[in-house]
N, C-alpha and C positions, 0 to 999 in steps of 0.2 A: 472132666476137664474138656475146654474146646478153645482150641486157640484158629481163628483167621485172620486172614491178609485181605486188605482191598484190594479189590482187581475189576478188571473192567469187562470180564467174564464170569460169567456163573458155574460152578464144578463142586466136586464133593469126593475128598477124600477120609476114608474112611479106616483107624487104626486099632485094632482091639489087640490091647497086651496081654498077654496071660503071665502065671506065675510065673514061667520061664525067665520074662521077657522083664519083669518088674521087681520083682524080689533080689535083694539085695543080700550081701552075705554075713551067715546071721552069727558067725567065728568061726574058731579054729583054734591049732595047736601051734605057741611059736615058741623058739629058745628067747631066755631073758636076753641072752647078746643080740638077736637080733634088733632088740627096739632099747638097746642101751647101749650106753660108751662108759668106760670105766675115767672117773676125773684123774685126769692127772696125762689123760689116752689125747691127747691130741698135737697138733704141725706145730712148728714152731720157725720163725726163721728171722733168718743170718744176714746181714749187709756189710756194704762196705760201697766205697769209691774208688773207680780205678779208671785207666785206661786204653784208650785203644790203639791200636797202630795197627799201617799197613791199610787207609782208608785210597781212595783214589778223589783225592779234593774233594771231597765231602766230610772234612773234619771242622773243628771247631776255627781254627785258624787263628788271626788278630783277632778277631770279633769276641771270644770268650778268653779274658783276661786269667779264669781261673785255672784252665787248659794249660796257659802257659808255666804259671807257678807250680801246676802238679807236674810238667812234665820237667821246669830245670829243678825240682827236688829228686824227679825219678833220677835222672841225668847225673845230679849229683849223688848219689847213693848209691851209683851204679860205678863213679871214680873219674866221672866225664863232666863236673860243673862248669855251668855258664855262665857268663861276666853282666849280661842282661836279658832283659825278656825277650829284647829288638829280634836278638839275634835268633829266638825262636817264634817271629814273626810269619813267618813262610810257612808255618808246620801245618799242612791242611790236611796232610794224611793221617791227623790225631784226634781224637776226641775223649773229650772225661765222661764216662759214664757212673752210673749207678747199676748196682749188682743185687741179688736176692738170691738168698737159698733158702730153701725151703726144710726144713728137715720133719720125715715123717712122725708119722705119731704114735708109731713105738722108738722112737728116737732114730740116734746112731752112733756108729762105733769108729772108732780110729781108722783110716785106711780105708772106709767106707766111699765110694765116688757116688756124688750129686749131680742133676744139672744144676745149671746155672743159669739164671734170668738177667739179661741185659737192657736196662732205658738207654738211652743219650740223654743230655740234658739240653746238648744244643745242634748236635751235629742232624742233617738232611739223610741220613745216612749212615747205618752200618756193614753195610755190603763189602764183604773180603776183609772185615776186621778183626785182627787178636786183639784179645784180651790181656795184655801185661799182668803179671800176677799179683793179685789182689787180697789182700788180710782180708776174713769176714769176722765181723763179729758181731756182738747180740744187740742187738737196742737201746737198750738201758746204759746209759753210762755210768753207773756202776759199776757194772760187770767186765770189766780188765779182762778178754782173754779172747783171743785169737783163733776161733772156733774151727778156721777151715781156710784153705788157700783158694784162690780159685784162677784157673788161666785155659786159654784155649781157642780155638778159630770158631767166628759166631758163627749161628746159622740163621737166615729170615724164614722162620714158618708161614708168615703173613708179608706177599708180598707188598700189601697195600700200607705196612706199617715200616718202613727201612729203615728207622730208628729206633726199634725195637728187634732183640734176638735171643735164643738158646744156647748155651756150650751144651752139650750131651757129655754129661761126667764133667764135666771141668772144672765142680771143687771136689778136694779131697777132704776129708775129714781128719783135724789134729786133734781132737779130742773127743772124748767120749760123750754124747748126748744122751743120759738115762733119768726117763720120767719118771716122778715118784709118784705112784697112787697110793700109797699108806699113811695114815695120818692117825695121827693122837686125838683122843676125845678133847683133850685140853685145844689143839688145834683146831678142832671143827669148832667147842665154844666162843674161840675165838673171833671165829665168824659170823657169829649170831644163833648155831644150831643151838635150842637153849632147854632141849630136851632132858631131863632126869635120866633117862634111858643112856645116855651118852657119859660114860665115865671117863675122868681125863688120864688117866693113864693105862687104858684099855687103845687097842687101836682098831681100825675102820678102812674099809672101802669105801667109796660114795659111787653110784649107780648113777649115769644123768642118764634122762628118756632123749629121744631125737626128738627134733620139732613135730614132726611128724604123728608122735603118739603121747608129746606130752599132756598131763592133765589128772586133776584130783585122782580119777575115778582108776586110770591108768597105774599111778604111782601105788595106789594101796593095790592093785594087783599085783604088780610085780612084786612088792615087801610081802604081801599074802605066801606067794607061790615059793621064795624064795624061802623065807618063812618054816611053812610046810615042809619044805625037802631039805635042807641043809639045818633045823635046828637040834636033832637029834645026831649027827653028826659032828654037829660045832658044839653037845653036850653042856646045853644053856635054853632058859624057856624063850628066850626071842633071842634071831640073828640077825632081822632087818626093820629097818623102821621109813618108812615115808615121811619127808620131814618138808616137801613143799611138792607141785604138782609137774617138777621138773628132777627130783633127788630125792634117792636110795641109799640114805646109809644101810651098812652092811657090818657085821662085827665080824673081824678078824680073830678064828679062837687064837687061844697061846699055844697050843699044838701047833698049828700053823706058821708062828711066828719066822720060824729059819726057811717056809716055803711056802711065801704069799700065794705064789703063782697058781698053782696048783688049787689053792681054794676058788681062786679068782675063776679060773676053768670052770671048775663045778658050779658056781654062782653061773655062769652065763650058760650052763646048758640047762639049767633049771627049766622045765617046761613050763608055760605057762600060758592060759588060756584067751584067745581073744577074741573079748567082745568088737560087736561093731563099732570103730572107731565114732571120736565125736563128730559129728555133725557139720560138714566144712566144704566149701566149694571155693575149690584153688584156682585161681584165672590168671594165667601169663599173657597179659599185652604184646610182650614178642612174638614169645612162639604162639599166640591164636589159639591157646589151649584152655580147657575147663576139667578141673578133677573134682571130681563129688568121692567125698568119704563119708562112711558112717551115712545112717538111715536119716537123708535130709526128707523132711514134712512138707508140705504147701498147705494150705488154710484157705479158703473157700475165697477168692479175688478176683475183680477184674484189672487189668492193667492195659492202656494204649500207649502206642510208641513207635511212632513213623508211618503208620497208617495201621500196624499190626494189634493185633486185641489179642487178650492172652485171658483166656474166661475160665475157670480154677471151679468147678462144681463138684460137690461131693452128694451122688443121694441117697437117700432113706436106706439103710440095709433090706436088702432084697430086690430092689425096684432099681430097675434099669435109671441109665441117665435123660434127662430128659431131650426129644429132639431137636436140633435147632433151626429155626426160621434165620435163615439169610437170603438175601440179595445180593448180590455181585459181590463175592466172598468167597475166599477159598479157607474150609475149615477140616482142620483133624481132628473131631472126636476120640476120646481115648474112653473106653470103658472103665469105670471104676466102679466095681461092684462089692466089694471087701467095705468091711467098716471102719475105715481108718483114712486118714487125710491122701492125698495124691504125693507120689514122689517125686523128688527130682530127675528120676531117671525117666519118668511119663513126659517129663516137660521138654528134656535134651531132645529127645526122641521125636516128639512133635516138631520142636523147631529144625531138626534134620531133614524132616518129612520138607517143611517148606523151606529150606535153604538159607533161614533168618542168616542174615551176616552177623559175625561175631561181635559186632561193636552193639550193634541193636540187641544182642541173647546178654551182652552186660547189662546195659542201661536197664532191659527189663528186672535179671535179678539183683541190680541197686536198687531199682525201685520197689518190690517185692520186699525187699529186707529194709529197705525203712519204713515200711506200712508194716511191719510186723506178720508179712506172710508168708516169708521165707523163713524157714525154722532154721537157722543154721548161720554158723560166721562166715564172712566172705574173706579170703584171702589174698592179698597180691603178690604175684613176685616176678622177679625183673627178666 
């Protein structure tokens, strides 16, 4: 591989990797919990509409007509109703917000304290504001039920957002929030799982992978290993099945039945072996970052791109690479003497060597991965 930059100097640097430097890691031993969540295992959260008092004229005031009716109902419910809106004209110390709780993802229990997330809808400002106690409930307007109270003095984490704040604990939990990860085969078919292996009055875990290690080749690991170690124990010729390249069902024996839990533990400490993940180079725009997983390839290319040339040679097994003739160019040769294509980690490398800016080390592997020379999916995230 030999990537240069034009310059308007002549210079030669020169970088030989060794295995150390270029070998990528070829597995290991992880627990299935590590690279899985059990369905049914995740946040779930709570709203409601309330408001604030105790602003310093930065409430909603005349201006938000809605302000006024939530506060002459508070008013009236409190034994104090008012005859019109006029007369809560003036009220600049109040503002209607929107609340969010979050509840984690093993749930929660009665008497449990949350924070609490704060918007404004209209007001400049929540600085020095309570929160009047506020019913949360679930999303779905279906579901009738009053899941938590919430009240408390905000706080601004972000001074640059003052309509935006935290209570720390300021909802309570009124009822009990418990996930259910057990399910009936009749349930899973319902979903489309359309396996023979899935009997409907048999019950299941389902296993999801994280984004991270989802994928065919992953999933039938993890059902393998799990497999192997808990089917002699669950006293049945298969306990798990991969049924897409994100989900693991799992059979729950009838032994089991009165203490899911406990199988569920031994399902997640199952060991299980890991290959080099797939092949992917993650790029965050914000943070200026580039992750390379799994053994990404390069394939023999040239690429230019802002004056830079990015020249991708692989030679003959045994035979050195060949030297390069430049002119006013600054190049990093990378030795590749192995028989197999160059990696991504030779190429990071190089462009560190010359400083490539992060916007130009994109462009080059967009362009790389739509000529087909990048061996690997490119990912974005925010």
């Amino acid at each position: 591989m030999r990537i240069g930059r034009m310059t308007t100097w002549i210079a030669t640097a020169v970088v030989t990797l060794g295995p150390a430097n270029t070998a990528l890691a070829q597995g290991g031993f992880a627990r299935v919990g590590d690279v899985t969540r059990v369905q049914g295992q995740g946040t779930n959260t709570i709203i409601g509409m309330g408001l604030v008092f105790g602003l310093n004229k930065s409430g909603d005031g005349d201006k938000f007509a809605q302000t006024q009716r939530a506060l002459a109902q508070a008013l009236s419910a409190m034994g104090s109703p008012v005859e019109s809106l006029d007369d809560l004209s003036e009220a600049k110390n109040v503002a209607i917000v929107e609340v969010q709780v979050t509840i984690p993802e093993h749930g929660a229990r009665e008497g449990e304290l949350l924070d609490v997330r704060v918007s404004a809808l209209a007001a400049k400002s929540l600085e020095g504001g309570m929160l009047f106690v506020t019913p949360m409930i679930y999303d779905d307007p279906q579901v009738q039920v009053i899941f938590a109270k919430a009240s408390g003095p905000i706080e601004l984490p972000d001074p640059s957002k003052p309509n935006a704040g935290i209570i720390r604990g300021g909802a309570r939990m009124e009822q009990d929030v418990v996930n259910n990860f057990v399910a009936t085969g009749r349930e899973l078919q319902r979903i489309g799982i359309a396996s023979s292996w899935v009997q409907p009055d048999q019950r299941y875990v389902t296993l999801v992978l994280d984004d991270a290690h989802a994928g065919w080749s992953m999933a039938a690991a993890v059902a393998q290993a799990v497999d192997a170690g808990l089917k002699q124990l669950a006293q049945v010729e298969r306990v798990a099945l991969a049924v897409d390249p994100k989900s693991i069902v799992v059979l729950l024996p009838v032994h089991q039945y009165e203490d899911p839990v406990s199988f569920v533990r031994d399902v997640q400490q199952t060991r299980i072996f890991m290959e080099s993940n797939e092949a992917r180079v993650i790029i965050n725009k914000t943070a200026q970052t580039i992750v390379v997983t799994g053994d990404v390839r390069i394939s023999p290319t040239v690429v230019s791109q802002a004056g830079l040339t990015v020249n991708v040679v692989n030679p003959p097994p045994g035979e050195p690479p060949p030297t390069p003739v430049f002119e006013e160019q600054v190049f990093v040769p990378v030795d590749k003497l192995e028989k197999r294509d160059a990696g991504m980690g030779d190429l990071l490398e190089a462009l560190n060597r010359l400083k490539v800016p992060f916007d130009d080390r994109v462009a080059i592997f967009q362009t790389m991965r739509r000529s087909g020379a990048l061996h690997a999916r490119i990912i974005y995230e925010q």
